[in-house]
C-alpha positions in Angstrom: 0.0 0.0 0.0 0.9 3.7 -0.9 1.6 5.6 2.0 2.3 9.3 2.3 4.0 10.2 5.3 1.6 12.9 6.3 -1.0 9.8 5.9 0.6 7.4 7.9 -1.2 6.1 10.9 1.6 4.6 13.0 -0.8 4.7 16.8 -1.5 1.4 17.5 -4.6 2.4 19.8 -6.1 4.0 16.6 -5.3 1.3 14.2 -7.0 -1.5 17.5 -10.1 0.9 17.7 -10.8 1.0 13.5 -10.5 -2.6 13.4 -12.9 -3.4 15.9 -15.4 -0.3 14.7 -16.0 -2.2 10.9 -14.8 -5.8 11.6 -15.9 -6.9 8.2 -12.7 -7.2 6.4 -11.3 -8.7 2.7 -9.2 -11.4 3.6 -6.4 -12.3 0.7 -4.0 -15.3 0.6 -2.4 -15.7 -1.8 -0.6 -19.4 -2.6 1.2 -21.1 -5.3 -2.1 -21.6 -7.7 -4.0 -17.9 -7.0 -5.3 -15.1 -5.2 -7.7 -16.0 -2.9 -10.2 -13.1 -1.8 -12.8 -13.5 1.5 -15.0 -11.3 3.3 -15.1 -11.9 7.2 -15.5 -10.7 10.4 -13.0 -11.0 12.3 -12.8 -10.1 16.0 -9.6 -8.8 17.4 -7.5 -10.1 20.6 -5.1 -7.2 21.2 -3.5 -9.2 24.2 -2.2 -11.9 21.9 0.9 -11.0 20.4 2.9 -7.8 19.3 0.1 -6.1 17.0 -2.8 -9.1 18.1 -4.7 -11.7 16.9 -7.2 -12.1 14.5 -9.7 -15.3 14.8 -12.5 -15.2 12.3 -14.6 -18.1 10.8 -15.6 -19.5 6.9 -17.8 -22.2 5.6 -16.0 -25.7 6.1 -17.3 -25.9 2.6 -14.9 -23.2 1.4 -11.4 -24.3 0.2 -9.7 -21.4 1.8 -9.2 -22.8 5.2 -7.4 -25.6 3.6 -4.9 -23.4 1.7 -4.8 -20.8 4.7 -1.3 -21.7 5.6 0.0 -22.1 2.0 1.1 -18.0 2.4 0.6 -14.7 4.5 -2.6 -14.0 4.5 -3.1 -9.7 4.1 -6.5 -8.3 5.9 -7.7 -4.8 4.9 -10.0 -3.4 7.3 -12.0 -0.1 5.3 -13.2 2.4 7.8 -15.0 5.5 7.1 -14.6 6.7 3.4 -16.1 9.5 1.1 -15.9 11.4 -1.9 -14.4 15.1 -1.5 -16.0 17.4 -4.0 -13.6 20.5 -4.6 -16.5 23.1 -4.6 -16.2 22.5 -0.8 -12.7 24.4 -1.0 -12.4 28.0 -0.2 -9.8 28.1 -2.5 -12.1 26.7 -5.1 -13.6 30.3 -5.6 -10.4 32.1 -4.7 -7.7 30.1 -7.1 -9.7 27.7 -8.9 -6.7 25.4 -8.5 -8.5 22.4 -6.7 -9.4 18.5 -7.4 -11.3 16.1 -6.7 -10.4 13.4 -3.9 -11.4 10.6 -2.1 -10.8 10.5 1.9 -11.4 7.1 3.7 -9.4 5.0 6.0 -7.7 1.7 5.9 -6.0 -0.7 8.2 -3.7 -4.0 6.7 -2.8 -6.8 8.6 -0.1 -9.3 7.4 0.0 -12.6 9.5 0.3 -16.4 8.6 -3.4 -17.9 8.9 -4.3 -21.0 10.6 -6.9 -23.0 10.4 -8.4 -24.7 14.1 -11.2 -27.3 14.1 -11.7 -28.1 17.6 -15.3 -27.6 18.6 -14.6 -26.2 22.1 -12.6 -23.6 20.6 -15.0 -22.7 17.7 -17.9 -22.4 20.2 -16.0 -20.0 22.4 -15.4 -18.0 19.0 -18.9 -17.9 17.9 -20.4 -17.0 21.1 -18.0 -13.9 21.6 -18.4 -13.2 18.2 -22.2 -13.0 18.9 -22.0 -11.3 22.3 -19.4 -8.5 20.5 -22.1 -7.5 18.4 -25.3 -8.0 20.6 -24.1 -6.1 23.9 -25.8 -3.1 22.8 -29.3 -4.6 22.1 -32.1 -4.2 25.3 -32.4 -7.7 24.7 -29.1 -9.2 23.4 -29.4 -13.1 21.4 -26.8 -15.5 23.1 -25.7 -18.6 21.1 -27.3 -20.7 24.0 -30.4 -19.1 23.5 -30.6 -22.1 20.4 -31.1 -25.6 21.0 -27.7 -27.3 21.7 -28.6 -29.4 18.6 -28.8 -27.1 16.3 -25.8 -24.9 17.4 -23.9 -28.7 17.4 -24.5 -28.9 14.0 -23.8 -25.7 12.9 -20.2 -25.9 14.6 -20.0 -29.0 12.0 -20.0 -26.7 9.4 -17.6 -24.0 10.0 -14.0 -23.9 10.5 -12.1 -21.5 12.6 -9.6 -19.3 11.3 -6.1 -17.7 13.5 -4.1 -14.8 12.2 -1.4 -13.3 14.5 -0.3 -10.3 13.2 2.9 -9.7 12.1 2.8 -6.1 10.8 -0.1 -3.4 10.7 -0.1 0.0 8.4 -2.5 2.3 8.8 -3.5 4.7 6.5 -5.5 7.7 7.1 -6.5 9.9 4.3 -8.3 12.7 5.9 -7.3 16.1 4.0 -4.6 16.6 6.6 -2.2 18.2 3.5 -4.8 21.3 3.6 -4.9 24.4 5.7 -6.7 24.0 8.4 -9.5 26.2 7.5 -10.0 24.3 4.5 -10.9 21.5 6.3 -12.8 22.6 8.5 -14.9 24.0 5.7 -14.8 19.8 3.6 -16.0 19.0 7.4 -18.9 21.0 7.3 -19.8 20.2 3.7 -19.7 16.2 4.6 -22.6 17.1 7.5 -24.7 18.7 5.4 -24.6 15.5 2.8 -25.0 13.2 6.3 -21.3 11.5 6.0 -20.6 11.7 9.6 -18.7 9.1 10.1 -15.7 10.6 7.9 -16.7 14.0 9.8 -16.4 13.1 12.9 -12.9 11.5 12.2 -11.7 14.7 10.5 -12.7 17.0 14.0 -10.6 14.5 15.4 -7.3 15.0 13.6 -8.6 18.7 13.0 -9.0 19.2 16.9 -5.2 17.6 17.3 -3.8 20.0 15.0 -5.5 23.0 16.3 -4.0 22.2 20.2 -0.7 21.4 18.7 -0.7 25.1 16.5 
C-alpha cells in the first residue's frame, strides 16, 4: 500500500479501535495456484501478540481454510470513506486550483493464517463473536439461546480461522495536506450530505492539529 507520510497512521490504539469499529474485512491469501479473496468478520484479541490476533470463521465448505497456511494472509480493514467534491474548498472560488479526492481509512494486517477445528474452541469463538455484536441490544441473542442441537451442527460446518499479526499500516487519508481552514470547511460540507462518520474522524485530527498550533 501507498503511503504518504503525512497519511501514515503509525498509533496502535487508533489502528485497534478502526478494526474493531468495521470488523468486516477482505481477507487475501495468496498461494502457489492464486489469489484467494474473502469477506469476514474477524474479532480482534489485542492481548495476543505484538500487534494481536485475528480469529474469524468460513464455511467448512470453502477451500480457503485448507490453503490458509500455504502463504501470508493480508486483511484490509475499510473504515470510514467518502468522496471530497472541490466546490467544498475555499480556495475553489479564490484560485480555482483544486481536485477532486477521495478520503477514507484503511488498516492492513499481514499474518500467517491457521486453520483450528476443535469444537470447544469454535464455540468459544462464535459466542463472543455473537456477544461482541449483541451487547448493545435491550435484549441481546446469546448462542445458548438455540437448541444445543442445532448450534452442534452448525459448529460441523464452519471452520475457525487464527491470524497473529505480524505487521499493521494504517492509512488515514483525511485532507490533513490542507490548511486547516479548509478542512474545517470539507468538514462541514460532509454534515450537510450526512457523512458523519468521515466527519467526525476529520474533527478528530482537525481538533489535534488546532491544540498542537
Amino acid at each position: 500500500m501507498y503511503v504518504p507520510a503525512q497519511f501514515e497512521q503509525r498509533d496502535l490504539a487508533e489502528m485497534h479501535k478502526m478494526m474493531r469499529a468495521h470488523p468486516l474485512a477482505t481477507w487475501i491469501v495468496r498461494d502457489e495456484q492464486e489469489m484467494i479473496v474473502n469477506h469476514v468478520p474477524f474479532l480482534l484479541d489485542a492481548t495476543q501478540g505484538e500487534f494481536g490476533t485475528l480469529r474469524g470463521h468460513v464455511a467448512r465448505a470453502n477451500p480457503v481454510w485448507q490453503r490458509a497456511g500455504s502463504g501470508e494472509s493480508k486483511v484490509i480493514f475499510h473504515g470510514p470513506q467518502s468522496y471530497i467534491s472541490p466546490g467544498w474548498y475555499p480556495s475553489k472560488r479564490e484560485t480555482g486550483r483544486v481536485v477532486p479526492t477521495w478520503n477514507y481509512i484503511v488498516v492492513h494486517a499481514d499474518g500467517m493464517a491457521r486453520a483450528i477445528d476443535d469444537r470447544m474452541s469454535l464455540l468459544e469463538h462464535v459466542s463472543q463473536l455473537s456477544d461482541t455484536h449483541e451487547s448493545h441490544r435491550a435484549e441481546p441473542w446469546h448462542v445458548s439461546d438455540a437448541p444445543a442441537d442445532y448450534i452442534d451442527r452448525l459448529l460441523n460446518n464452519i471452520v475457525g480461522i487464527e491470524i497473529p499479526i505480524r505487521a499493521l499500516h494504517g492509512k488515514w487519508k483525511i485532507s490533513q495536506h490542507r490548511p486547516l481552514h479548509e478542512t474545517a470547511a470539507v468538514i462541514d460540507a460532509l454534515r450537510k450530505s450526512q457523512s458523519n462518520a468521515m466527519a467526525d474522524v476529520m474533527q478528530m485530527a482537525l481538533d489535534g492539529a488546532r491544540s498542537r498550533s
